[in-house]
N, C-alpha and C positions, 0 to 999 in steps of 0.2 A: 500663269504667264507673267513674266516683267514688265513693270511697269516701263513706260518710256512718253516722254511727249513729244507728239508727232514734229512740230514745228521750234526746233532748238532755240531761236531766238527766244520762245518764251518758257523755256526749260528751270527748272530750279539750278540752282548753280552746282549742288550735291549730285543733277544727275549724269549718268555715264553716257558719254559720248564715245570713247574707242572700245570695245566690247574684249577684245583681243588682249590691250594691254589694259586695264581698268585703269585709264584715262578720264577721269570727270570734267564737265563744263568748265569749273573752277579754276582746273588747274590751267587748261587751255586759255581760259581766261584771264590767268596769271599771266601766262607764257607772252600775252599780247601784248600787257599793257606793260610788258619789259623788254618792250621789242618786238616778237614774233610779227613779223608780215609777210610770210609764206609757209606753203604747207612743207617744205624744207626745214623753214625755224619751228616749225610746230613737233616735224617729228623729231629734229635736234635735242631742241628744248623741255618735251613730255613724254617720250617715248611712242605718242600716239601713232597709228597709222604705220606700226610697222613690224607688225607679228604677221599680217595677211589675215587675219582669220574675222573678222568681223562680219564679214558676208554668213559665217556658219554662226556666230554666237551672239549677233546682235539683235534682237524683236526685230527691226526693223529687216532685217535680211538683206543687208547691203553693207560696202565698204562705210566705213565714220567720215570718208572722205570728204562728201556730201557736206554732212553737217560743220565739220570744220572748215571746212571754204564757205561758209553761212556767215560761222563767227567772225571770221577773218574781213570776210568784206563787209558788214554790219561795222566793223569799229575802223575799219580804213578809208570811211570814207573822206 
């Protein structure tokens, strides 16, 4: 099984957040602190969230959607 941690805020910055496009924390994390402040700039900017397929290839068995509107609202506030 792949490793993932449950709650992305306390995720290693190396781990994968969009399953679909291998998307890591890091880079979304890049993506913010260069601007990103919606899941529009996020998929603009990293590709994430936008193959569809993460609900089939993620441990988690859901969109990354989730967790990147985590990140997004954690650093906007």
């Amino acid at each position: 099984m792949t490793h993932y941690t449950e709650n992305i805020l306390e995720a290693p910055l190396d781990e994968t957040v969009c399953w679909c496009s291998s998307v890591s924390k890091r880079l979304i994390m890049a993506a913010i602190q260069d601007g990103a402040r919606t899941m529009d700039d996020i998929r603009r900017m990293t590709g994430a969230c936008t193959q569809g397929r993460c609900k089939e290839l993620s441990p988690r068995s859901r969109c990354c959607s989730k967790e990147i509107k985590m990140l997004l609202d954690a650093e906007n506030l």
